[in-house]
C-alpha positions in Angstrom: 0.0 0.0 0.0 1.3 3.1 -1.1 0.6 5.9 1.4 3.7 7.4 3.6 6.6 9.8 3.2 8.8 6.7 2.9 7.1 5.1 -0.1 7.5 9.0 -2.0 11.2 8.6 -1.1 11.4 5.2 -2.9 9.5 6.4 -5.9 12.1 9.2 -6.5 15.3 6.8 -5.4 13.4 4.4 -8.2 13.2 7.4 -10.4 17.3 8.3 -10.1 18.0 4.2 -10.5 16.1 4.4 -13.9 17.7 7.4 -15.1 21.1 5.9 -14.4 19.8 3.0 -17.0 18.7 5.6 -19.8 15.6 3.7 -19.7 13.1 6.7 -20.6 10.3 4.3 -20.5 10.8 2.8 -17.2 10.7 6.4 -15.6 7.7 7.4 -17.4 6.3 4.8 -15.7 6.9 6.7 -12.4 5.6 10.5 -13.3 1.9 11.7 -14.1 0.6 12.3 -17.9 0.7 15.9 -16.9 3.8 16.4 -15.2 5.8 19.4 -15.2 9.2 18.9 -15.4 11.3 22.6 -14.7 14.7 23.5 -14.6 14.8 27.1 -13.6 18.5 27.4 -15.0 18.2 25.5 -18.3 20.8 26.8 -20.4 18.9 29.1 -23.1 15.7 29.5 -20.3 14.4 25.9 -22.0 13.4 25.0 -18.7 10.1 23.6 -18.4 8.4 20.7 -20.2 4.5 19.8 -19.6 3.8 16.4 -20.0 4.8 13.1 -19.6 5.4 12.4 -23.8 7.4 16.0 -23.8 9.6 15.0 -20.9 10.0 11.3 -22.4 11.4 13.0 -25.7 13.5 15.6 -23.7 15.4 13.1 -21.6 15.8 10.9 -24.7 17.8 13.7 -26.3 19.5 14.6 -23.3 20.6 11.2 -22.2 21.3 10.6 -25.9 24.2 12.9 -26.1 26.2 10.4 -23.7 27.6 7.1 -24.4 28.0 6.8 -20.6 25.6 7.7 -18.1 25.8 6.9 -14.7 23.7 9.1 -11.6 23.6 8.4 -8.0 21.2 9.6 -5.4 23.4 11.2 -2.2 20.3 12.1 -0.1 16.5 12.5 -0.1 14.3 14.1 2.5 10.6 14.4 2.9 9.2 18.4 2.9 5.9 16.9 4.1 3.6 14.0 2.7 4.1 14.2 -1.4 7.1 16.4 -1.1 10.8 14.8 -1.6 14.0 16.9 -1.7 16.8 15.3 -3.0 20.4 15.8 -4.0 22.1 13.5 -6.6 25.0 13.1 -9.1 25.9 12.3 -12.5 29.2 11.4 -14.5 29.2 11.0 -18.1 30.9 10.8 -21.1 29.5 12.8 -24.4 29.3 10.7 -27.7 32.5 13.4 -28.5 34.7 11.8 -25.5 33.7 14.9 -22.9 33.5 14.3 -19.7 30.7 15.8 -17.7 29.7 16.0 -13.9 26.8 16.9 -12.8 25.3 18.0 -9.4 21.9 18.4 -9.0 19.1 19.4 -6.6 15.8 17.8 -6.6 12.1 19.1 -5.6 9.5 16.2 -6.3 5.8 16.5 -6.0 4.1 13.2 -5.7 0.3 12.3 -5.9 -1.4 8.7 -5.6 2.8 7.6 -6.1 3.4 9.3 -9.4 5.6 12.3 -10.1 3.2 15.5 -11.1 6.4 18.0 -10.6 10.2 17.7 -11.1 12.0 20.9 -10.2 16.0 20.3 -10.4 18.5 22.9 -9.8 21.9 22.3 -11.4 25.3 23.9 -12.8 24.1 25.6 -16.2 28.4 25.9 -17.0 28.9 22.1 -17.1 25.7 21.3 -19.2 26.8 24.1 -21.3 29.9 22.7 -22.1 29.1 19.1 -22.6 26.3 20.3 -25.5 29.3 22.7 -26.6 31.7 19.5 -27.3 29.0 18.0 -29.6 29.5 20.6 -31.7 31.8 20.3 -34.7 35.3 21.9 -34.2 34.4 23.4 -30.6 36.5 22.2 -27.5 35.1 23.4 -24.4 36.4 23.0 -21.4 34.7 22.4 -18.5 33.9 24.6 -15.4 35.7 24.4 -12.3 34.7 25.5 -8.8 
């Protein structure tokens, strides 16, 4: 039965596992058909998709521009029943050889155990550079802190 802070947790740790496996299906599965996915600093202020089939085609171009992926959940927290903060990580490798590492922050809104909004905060710089090394005769180099 689906019905406590802990089971919202496990629905967004489920979430990060499947993104790790590029397996846009499998976290459809796990979001609303009208979910609103925003990222308020998107590189070009693309940040927010409506929808589960928009978000399904944004993350299949986004984790298409990597032949490795790999993301890690570091810590979730419950803001309250259907509210998850979460921190988590990414290390990847472009389909141009880049490497890219990503921190992100998480807020999840959760209803009935599905996803109806995804707000992540992350480093625009790094994103901006691995999209920058897909592109013919640039080399960027990446951000450091």
């Amino acid at each position: 039965m689906y019905d406590t802070a802990a089971d919202d947790i496990a629905v967004v740790r489920t979430l990060i596992d499947r993104e790790a496996t590029g397996d846009v299906s499998a976290i459809l599965d796990l979001v609303a058909v009208d979910v609103v996915f925003d990222m308020p600093f998107a590189p070009g202020g693309a940040g927010r998709i409506e929808g589960a089939a928009a978000l399904g085609e944004a993350l299949t171009v986004g984790i298409g521009m990597y032949q490795e992926w790999t993301m890690a959940l570091t810590s979730a927290e419950t803001g309250g029943r259907g509210v998850v903060f979460a921190e988590y990580t990414a290390a990847a490798r472009t389909t141009t050889g880049f490497d890219y590492h990503q921190h992100y922050i998480g807020r999840f809104i959760l209803s009935g155990g599905r996803i109806t909004g995804w707000r992540e905060w992350f480093n625009p710089l790094s994103l901006q550079a691995a999209i920058a090394s897909l592109r013919v005769g640039e080399s960027p180099s990446a951000p450091t802190l």
